[in-house]
Each structure stands twice: as structure tokens, then as C-alpha cells.
PDB file with SEQRES, HELIX, SHEET and CRYST1 records, atoms N, CA, C and O in Angstrom:
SEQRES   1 A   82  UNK UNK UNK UNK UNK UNK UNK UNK UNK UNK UNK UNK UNK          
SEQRES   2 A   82  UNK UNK UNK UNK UNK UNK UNK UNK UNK UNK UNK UNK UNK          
SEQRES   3 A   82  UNK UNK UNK UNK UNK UNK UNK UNK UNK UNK UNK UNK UNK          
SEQRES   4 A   82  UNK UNK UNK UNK UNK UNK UNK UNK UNK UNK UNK UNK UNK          
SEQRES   5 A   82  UNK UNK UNK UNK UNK UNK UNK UNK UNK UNK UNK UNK UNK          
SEQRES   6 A   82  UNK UNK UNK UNK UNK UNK UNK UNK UNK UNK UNK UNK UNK          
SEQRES   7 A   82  UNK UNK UNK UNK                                              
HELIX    1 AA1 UNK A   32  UNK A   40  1                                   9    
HELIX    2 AA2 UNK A   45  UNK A   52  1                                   8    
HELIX    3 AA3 UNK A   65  UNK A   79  1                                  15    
SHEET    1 AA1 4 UNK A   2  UNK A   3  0                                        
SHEET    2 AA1 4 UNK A  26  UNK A  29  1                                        
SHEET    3 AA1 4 UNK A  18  UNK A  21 -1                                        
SHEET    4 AA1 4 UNK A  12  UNK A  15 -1                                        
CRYST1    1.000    1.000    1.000  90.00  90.00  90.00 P 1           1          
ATOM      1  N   UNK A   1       2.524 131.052 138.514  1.00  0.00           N  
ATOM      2  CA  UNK A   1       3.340 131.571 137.448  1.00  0.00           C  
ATOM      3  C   UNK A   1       3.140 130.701 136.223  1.00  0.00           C  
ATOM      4  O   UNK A   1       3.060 129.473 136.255  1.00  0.00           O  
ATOM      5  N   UNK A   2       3.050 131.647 134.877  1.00  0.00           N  
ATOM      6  CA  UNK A   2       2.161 130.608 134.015  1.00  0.00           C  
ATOM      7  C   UNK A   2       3.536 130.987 132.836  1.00  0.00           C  
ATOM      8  O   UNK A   2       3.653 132.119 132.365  1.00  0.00           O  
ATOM      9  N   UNK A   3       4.273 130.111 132.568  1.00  0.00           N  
ATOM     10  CA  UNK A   3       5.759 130.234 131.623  1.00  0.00           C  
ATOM     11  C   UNK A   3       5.625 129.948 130.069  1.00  0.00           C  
ATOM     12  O   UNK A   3       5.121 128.839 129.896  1.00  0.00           O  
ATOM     13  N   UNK A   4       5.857 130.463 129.141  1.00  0.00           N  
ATOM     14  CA  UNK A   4       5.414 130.578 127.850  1.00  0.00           C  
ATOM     15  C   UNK A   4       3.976 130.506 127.630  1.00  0.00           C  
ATOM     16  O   UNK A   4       3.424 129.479 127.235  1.00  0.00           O  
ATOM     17  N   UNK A   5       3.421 131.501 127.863  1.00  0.00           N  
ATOM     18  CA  UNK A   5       1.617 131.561 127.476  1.00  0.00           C  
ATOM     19  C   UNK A   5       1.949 132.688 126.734  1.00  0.00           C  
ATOM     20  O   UNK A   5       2.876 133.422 127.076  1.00  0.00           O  
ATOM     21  N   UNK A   6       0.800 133.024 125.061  1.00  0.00           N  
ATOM     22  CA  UNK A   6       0.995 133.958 124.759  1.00  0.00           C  
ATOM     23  C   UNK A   6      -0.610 134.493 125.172  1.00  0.00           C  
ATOM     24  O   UNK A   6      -1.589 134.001 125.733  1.00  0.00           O  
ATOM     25  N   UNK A   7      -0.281 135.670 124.604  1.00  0.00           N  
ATOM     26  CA  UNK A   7      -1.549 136.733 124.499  1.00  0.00           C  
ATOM     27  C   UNK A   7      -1.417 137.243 125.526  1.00  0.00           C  
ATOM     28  O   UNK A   7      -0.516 136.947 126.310  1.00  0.00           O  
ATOM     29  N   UNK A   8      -2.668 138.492 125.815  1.00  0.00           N  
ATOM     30  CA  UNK A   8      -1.888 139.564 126.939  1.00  0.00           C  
ATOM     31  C   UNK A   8      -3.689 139.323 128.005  1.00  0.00           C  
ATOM     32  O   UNK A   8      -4.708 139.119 127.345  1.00  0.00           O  
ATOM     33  N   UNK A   9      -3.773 139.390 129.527  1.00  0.00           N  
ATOM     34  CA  UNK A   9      -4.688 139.134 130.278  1.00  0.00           C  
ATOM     35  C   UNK A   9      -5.547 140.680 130.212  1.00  0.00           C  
ATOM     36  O   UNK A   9      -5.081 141.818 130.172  1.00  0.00           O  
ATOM     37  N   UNK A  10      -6.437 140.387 130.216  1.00  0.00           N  
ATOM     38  CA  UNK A  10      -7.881 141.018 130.575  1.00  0.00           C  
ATOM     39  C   UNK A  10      -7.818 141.926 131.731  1.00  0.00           C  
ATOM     40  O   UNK A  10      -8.048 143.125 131.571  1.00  0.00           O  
ATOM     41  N   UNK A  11      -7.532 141.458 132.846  1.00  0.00           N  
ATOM     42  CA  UNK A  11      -6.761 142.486 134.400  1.00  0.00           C  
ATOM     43  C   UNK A  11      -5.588 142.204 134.537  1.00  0.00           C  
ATOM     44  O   UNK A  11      -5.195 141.630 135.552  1.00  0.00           O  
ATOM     45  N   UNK A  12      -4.699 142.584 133.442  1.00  0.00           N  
ATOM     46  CA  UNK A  12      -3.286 142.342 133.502  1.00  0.00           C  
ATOM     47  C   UNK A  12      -2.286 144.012 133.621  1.00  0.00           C  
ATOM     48  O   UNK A  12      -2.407 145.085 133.031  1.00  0.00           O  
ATOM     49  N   UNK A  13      -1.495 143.599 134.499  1.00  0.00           N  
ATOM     50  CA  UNK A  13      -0.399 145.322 134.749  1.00  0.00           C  
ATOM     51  C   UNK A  13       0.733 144.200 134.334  1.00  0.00           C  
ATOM     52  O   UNK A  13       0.861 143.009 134.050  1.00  0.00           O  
ATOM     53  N   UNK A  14       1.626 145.705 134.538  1.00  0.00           N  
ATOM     54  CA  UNK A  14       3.112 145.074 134.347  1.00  0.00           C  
ATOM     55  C   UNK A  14       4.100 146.140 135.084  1.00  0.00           C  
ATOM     56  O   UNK A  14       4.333 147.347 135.026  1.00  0.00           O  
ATOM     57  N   UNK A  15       4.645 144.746 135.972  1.00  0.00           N  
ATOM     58  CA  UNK A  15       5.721 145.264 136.927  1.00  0.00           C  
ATOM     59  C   UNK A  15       6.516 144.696 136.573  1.00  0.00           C  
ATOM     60  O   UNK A  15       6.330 143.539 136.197  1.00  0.00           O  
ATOM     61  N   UNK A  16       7.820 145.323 136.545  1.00  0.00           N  
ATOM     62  CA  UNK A  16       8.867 145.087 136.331  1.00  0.00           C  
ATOM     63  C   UNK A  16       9.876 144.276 135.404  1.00  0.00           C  
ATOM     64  O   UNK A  16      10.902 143.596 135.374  1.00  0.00           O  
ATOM     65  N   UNK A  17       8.311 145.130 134.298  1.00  0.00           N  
ATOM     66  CA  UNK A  17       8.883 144.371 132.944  1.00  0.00           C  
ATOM     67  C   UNK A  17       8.291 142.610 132.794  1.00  0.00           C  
ATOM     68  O   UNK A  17       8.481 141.714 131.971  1.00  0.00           O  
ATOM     69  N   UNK A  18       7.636 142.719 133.857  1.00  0.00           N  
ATOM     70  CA  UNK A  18       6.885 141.104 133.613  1.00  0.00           C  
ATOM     71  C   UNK A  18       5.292 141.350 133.793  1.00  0.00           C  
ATOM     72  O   UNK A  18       4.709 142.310 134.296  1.00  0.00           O  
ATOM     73  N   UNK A  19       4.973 140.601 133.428  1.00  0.00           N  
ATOM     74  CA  UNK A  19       3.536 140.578 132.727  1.00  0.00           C  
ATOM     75  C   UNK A  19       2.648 139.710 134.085  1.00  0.00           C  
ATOM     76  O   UNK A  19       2.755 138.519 134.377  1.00  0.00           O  
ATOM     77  N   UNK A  20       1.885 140.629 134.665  1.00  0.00           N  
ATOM     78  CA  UNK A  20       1.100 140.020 135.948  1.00  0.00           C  
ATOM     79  C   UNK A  20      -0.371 140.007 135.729  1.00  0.00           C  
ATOM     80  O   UNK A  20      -0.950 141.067 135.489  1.00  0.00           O  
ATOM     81  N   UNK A  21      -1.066 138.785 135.800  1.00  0.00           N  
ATOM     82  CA  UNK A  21      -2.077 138.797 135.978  1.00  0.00           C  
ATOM     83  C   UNK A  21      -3.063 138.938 137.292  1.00  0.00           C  
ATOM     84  O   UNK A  21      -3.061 137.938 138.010  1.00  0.00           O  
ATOM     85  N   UNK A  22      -3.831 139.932 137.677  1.00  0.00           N  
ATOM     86  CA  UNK A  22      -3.992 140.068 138.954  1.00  0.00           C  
ATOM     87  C   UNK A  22      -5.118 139.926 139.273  1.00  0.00           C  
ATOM     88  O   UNK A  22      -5.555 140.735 140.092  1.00  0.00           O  
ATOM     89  N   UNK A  23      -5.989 138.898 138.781  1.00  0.00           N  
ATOM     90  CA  UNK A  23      -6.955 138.141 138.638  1.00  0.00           C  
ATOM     91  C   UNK A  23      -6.932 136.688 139.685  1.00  0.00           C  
ATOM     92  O   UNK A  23      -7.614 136.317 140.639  1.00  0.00           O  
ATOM     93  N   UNK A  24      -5.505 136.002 138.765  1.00  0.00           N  
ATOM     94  CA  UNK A  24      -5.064 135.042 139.144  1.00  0.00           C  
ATOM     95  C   UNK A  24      -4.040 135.189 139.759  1.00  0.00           C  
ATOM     96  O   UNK A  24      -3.452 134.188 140.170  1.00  0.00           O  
ATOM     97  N   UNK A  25      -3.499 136.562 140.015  1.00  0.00           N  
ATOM     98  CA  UNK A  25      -2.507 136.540 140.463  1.00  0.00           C  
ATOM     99  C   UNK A  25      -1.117 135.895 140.470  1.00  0.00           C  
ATOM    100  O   UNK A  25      -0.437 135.759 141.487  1.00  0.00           O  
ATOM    101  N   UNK A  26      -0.717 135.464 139.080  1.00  0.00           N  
ATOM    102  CA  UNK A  26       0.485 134.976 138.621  1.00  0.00           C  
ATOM    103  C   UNK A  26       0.583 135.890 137.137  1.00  0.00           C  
ATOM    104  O   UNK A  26      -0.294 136.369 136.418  1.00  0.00           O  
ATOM    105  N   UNK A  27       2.408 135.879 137.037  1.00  0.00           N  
ATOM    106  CA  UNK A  27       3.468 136.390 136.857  1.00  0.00           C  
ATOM    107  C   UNK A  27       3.143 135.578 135.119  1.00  0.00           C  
ATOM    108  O   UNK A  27       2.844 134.395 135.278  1.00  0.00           O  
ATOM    109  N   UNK A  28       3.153 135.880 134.054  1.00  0.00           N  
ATOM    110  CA  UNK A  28       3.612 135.358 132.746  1.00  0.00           C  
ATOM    111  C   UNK A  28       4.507 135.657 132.377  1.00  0.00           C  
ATOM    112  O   UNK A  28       4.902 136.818 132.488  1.00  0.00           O  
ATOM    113  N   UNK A  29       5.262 134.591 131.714  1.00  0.00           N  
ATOM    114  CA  UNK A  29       6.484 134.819 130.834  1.00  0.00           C  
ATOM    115  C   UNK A  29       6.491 134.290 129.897  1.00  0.00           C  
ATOM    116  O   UNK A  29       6.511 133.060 129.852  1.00  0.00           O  
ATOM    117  N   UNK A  30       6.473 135.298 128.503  1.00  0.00           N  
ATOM    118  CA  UNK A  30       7.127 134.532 127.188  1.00  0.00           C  
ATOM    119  C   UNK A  30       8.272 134.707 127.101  1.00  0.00           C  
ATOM    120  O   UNK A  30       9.135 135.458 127.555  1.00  0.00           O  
ATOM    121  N   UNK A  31       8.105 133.333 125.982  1.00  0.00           N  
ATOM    122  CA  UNK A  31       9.717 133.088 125.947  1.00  0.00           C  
ATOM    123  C   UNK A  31       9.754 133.049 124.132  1.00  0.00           C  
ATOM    124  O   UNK A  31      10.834 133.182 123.557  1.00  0.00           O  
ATOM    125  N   UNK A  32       8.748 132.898 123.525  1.00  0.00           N  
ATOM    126  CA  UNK A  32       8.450 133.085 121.894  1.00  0.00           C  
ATOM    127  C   UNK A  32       9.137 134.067 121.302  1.00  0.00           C  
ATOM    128  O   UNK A  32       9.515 133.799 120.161  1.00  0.00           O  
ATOM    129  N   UNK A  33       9.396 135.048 121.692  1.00  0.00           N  
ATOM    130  CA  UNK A  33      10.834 136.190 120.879  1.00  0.00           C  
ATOM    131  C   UNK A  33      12.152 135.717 121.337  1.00  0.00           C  
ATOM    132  O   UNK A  33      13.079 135.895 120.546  1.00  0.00           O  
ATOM    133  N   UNK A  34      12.457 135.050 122.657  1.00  0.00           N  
ATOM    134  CA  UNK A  34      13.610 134.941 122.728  1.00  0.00           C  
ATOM    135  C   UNK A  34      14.131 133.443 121.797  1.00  0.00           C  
ATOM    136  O   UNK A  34      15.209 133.240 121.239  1.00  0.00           O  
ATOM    137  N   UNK A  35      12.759 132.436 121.910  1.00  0.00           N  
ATOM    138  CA  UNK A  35      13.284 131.346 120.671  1.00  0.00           C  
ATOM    139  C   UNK A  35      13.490 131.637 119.543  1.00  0.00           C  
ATOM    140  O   UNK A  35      14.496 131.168 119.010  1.00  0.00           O  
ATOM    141  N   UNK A  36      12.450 132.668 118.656  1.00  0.00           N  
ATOM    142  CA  UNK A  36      12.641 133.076 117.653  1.00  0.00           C  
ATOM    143  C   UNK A  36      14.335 133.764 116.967  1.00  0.00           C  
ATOM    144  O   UNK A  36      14.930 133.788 115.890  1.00  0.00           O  
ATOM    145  N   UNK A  37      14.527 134.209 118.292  1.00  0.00           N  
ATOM    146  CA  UNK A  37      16.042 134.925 118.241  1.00  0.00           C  
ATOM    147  C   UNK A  37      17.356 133.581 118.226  1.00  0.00           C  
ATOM    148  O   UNK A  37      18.416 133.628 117.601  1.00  0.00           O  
ATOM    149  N   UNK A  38      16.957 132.669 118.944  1.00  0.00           N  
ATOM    150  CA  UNK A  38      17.866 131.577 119.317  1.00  0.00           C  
ATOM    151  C   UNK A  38      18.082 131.048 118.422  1.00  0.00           C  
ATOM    152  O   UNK A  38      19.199 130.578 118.201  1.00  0.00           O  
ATOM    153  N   UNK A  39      16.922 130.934 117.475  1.00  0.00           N  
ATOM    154  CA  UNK A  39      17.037 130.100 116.283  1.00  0.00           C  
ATOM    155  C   UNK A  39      17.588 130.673 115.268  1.00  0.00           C  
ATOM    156  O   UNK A  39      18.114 129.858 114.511  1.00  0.00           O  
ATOM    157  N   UNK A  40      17.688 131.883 114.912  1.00  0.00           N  
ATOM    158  CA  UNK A  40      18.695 132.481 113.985  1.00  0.00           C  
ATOM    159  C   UNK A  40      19.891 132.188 114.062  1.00  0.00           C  
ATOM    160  O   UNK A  40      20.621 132.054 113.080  1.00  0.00           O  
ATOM    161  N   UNK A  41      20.350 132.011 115.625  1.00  0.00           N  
ATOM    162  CA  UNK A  41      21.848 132.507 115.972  1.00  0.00           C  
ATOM    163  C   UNK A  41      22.661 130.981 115.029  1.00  0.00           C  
ATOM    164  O   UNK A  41      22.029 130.229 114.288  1.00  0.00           O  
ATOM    165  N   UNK A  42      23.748 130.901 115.259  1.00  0.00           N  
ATOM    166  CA  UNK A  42      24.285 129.982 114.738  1.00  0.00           C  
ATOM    167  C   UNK A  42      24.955 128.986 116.291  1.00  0.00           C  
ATOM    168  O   UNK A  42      25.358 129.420 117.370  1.00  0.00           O  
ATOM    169  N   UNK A  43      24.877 128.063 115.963  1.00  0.00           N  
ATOM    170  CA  UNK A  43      25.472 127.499 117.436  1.00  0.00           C  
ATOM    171  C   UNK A  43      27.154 127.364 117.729  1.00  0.00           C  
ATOM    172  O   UNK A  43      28.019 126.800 117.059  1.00  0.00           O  
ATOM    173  N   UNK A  44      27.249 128.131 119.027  1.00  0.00           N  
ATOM    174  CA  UNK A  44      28.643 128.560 118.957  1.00  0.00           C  
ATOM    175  C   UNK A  44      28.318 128.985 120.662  1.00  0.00           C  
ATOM    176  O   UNK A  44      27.200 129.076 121.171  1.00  0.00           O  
ATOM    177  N   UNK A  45      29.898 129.246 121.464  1.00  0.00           N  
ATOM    178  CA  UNK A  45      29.503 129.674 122.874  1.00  0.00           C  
ATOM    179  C   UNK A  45      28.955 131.038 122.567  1.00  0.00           C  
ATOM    180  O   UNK A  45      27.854 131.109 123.114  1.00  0.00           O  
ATOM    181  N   UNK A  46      29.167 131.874 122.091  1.00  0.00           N  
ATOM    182  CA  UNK A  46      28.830 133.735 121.597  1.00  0.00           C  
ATOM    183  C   UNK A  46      27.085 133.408 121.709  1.00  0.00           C  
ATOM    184  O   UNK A  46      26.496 134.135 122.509  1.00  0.00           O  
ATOM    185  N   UNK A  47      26.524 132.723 121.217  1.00  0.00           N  
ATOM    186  CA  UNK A  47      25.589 132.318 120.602  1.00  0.00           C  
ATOM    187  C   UNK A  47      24.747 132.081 122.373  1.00  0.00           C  
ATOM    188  O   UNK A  47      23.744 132.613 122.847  1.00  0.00           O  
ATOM    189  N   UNK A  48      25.298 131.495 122.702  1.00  0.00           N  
ATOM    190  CA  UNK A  48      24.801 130.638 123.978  1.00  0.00           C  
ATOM    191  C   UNK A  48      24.866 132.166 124.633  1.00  0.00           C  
ATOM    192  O   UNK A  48      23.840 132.845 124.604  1.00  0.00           O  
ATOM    193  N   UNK A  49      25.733 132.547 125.056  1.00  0.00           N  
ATOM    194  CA  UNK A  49      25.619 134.215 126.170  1.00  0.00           C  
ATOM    195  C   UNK A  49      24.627 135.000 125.076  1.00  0.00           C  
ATOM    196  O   UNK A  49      23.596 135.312 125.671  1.00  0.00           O  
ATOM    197  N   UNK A  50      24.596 135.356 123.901  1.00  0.00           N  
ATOM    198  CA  UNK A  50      24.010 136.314 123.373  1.00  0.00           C  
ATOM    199  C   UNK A  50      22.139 135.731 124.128  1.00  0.00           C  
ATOM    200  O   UNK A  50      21.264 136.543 124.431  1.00  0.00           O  
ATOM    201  N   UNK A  51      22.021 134.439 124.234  1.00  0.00           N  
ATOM    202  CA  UNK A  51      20.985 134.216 124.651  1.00  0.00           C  
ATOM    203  C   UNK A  51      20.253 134.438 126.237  1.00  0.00           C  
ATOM    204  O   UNK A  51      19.217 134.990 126.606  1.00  0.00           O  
ATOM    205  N   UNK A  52      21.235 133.791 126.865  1.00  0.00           N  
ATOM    206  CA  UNK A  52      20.994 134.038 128.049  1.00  0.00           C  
ATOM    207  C   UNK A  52      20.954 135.736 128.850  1.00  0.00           C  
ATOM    208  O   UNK A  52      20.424 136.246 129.837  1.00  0.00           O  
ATOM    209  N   UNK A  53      21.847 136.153 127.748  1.00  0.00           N  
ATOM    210  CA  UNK A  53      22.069 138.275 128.513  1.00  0.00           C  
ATOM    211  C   UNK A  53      20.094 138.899 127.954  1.00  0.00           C  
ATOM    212  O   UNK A  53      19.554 139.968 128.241  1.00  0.00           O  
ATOM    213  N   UNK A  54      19.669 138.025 127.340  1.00  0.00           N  
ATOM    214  CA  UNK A  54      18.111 138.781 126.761  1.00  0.00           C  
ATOM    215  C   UNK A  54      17.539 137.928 127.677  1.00  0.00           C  
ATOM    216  O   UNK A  54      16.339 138.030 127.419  1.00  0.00           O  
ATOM    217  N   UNK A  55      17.686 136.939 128.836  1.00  0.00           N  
ATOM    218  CA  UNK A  55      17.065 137.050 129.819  1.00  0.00           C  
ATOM    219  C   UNK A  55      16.799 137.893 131.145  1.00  0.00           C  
ATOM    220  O   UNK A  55      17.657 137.941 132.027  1.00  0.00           O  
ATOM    221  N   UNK A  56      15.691 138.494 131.243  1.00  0.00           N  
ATOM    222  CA  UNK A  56      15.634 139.569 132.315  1.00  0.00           C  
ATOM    223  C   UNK A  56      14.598 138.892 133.682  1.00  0.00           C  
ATOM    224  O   UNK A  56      13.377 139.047 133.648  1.00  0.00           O  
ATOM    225  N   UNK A  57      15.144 138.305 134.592  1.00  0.00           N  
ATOM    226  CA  UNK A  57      14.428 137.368 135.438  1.00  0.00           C  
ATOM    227  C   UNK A  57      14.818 138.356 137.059  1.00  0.00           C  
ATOM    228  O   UNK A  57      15.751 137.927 137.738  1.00  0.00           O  
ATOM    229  N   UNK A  58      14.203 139.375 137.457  1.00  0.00           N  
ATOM    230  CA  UNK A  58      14.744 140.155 138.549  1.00  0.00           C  
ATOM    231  C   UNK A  58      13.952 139.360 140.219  1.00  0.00           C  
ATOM    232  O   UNK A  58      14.240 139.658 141.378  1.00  0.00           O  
ATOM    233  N   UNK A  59      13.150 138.544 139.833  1.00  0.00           N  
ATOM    234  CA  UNK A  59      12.339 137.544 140.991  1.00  0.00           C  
ATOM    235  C   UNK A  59      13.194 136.266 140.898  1.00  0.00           C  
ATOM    236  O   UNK A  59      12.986 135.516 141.852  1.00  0.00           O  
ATOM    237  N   UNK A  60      13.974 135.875 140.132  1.00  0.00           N  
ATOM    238  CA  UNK A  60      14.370 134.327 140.236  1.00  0.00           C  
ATOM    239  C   UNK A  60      13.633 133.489 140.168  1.00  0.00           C  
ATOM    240  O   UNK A  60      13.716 132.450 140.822  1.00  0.00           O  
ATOM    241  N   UNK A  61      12.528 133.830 139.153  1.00  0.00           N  
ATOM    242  CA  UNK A  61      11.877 132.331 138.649  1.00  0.00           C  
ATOM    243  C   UNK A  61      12.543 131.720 138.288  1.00  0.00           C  
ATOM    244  O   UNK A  61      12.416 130.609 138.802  1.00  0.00           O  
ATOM    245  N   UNK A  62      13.549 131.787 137.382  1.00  0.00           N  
ATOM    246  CA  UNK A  62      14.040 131.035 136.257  1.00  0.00           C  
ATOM    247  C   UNK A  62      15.189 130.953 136.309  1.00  0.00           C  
ATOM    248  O   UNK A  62      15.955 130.722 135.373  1.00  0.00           O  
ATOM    249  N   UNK A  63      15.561 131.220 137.933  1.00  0.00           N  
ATOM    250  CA  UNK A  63      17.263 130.670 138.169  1.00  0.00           C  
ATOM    251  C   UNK A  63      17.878 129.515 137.897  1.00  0.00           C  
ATOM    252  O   UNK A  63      19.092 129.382 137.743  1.00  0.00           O  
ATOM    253  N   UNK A  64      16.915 128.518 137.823  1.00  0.00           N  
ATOM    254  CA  UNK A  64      17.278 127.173 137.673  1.00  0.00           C  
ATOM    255  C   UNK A  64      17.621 126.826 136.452  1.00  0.00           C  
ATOM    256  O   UNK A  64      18.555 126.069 136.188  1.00  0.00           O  
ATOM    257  N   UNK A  65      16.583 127.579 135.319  1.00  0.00           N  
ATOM    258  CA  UNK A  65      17.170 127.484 134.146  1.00  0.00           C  
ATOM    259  C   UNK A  65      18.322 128.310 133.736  1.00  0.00           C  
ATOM    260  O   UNK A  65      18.996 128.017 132.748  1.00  0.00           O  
ATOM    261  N   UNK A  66      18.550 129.295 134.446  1.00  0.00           N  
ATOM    262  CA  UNK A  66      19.805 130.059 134.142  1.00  0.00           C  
ATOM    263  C   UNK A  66      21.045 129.520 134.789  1.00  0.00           C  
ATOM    264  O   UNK A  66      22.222 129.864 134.685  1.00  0.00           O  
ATOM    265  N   UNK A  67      20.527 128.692 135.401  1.00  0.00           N  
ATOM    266  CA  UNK A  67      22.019 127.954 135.873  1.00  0.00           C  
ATOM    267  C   UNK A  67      22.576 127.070 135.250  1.00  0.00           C  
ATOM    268  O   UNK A  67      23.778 126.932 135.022  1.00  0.00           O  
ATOM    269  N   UNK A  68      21.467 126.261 134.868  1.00  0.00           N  
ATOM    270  CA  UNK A  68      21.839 124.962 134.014  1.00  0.00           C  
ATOM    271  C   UNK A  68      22.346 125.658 132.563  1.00  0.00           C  
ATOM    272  O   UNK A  68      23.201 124.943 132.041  1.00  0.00           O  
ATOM    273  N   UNK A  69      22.135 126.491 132.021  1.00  0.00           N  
ATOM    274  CA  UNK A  69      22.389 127.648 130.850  1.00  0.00           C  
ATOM    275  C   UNK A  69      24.010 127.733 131.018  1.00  0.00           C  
ATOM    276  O   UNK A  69      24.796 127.677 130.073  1.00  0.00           O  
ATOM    277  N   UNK A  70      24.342 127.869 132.286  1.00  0.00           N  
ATOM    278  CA  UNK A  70      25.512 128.509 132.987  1.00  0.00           C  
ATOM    279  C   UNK A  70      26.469 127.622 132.430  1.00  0.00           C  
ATOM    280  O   UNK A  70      27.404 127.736 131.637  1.00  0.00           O  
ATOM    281  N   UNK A  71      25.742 126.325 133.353  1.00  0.00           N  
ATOM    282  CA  UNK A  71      26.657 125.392 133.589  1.00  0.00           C  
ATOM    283  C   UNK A  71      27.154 124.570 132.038  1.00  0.00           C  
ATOM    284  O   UNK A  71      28.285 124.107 131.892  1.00  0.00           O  
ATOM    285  N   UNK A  72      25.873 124.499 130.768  1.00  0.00           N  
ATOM    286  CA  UNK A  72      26.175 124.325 129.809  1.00  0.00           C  
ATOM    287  C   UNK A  72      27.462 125.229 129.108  1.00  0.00           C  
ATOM    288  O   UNK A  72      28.391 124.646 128.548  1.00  0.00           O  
ATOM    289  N   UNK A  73      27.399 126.683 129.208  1.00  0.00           N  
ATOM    290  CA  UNK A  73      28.556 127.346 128.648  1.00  0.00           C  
ATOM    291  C   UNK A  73      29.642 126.776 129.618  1.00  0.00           C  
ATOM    292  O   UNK A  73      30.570 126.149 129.108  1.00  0.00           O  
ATOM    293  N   UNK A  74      29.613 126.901 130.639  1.00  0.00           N  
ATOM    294  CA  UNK A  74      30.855 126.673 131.195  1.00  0.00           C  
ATOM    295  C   UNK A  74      31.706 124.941 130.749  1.00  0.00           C  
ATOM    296  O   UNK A  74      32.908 124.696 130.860  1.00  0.00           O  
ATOM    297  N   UNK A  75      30.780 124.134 130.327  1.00  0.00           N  
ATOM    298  CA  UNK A  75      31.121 122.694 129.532  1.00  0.00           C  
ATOM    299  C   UNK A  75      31.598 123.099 128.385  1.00  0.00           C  
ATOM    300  O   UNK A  75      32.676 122.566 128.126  1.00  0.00           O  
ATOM    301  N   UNK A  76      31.131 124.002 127.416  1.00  0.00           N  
ATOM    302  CA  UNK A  76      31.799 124.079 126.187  1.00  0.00           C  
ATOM    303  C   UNK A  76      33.128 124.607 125.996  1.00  0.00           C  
ATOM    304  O   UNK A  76      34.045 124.303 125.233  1.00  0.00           O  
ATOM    305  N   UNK A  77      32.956 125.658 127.077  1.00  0.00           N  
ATOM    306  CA  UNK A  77      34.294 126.090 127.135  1.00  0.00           C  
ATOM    307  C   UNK A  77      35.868 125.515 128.257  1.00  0.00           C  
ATOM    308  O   UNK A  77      36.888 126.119 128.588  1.00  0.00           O  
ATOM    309  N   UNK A  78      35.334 124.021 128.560  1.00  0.00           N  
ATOM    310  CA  UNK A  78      36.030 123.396 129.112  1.00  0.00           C  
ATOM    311  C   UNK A  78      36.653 122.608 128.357  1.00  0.00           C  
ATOM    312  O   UNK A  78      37.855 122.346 128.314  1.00  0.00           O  
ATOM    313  N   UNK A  79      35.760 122.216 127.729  1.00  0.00           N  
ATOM    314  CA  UNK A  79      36.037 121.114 125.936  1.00  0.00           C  
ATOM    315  C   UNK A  79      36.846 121.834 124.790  1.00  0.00           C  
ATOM    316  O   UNK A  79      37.627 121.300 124.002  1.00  0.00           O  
ATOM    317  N   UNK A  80      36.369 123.610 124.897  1.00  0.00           N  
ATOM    318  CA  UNK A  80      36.961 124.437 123.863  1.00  0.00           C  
ATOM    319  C   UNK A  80      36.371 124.067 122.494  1.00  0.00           C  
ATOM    320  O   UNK A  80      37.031 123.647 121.544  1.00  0.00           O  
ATOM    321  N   UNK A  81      34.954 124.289 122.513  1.00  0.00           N  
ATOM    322  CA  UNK A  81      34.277 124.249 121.359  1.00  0.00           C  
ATOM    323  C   UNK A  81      33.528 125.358 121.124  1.00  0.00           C  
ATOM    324  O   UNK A  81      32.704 125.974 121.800  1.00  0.00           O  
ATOM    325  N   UNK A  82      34.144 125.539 119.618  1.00  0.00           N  
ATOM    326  CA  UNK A  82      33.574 126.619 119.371  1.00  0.00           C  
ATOM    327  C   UNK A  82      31.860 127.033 119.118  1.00  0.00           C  
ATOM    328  O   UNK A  82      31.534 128.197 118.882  1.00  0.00           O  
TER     329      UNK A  82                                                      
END                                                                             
């Protein structure tokens, strides 16, 4: 699994909305539109979920980062910062 690579593969399909190379047989994921988006937002908890709901991860690569994501909102809103 090859995580922020851009450009699109040569024997590449796409299942399930993720980008497979079946050559090499791993899974790509960008993540370059969703930073681009992050960086507009203003930092705030709204800000933090508006980010994480435009993640679409249906294999659980990236549970780990969605947890720690988690666990960050769930700190801010323990502190009560906006």
C-alpha cells in the first residue's frame, strides 16, 4: 500500500473508490485534496470532523490514523476549545 503518491498507474482499476495497482498489487491513497481542504478550514473542533467525515477508508488502512484523529477531537472537547 503506497499512501500519498500522486499520478494515476499504467494497470491501475479502482475498487471501491480506491485506486489499485495490479501490477504491484497495492492499494494508493491520496491524501493532496484532502490537505488542500484542511488548510482552508480554520482551526476549530467543526474543522477537525469536517476533516476526518472526507475520509473514506472501507479496508482499515488508516484506522490508526483515524483513531488518533478521534482521540485528538475527543481532547479538545474535554478542554472545551473552540
Amino acid at each position: 500500500m503506497l499512501l500519498g503518491v500522486e499520478g494515476n498507474t499504467l494497470n491501475g482499476r479502482k475498487d471501491l473508490s480506491l485506486n489499485w495497482d495490479i501490477t504491484s498489487d497495492a492499494f494508493i491513497l491520496h491524501f493532496d485534496r484532502l490537505v488542500m481542504f484542511a488548510k482552508d478550514l480554520p482551526l476549530n473542533r467543526r474543522s477537525v470532523l469536517r476533516v476526518v467525515a472526507k475520509l473514506y477508508d472501507p479496508f482499515g488502512f488508516i484506522s490508526l490514523l483515524l483513531t488518533s484523529i478521534k482521540f485528538l477531537f475527543q481532547d479538545l472537547c474535554e478542554m472545551k476549545i473552540n
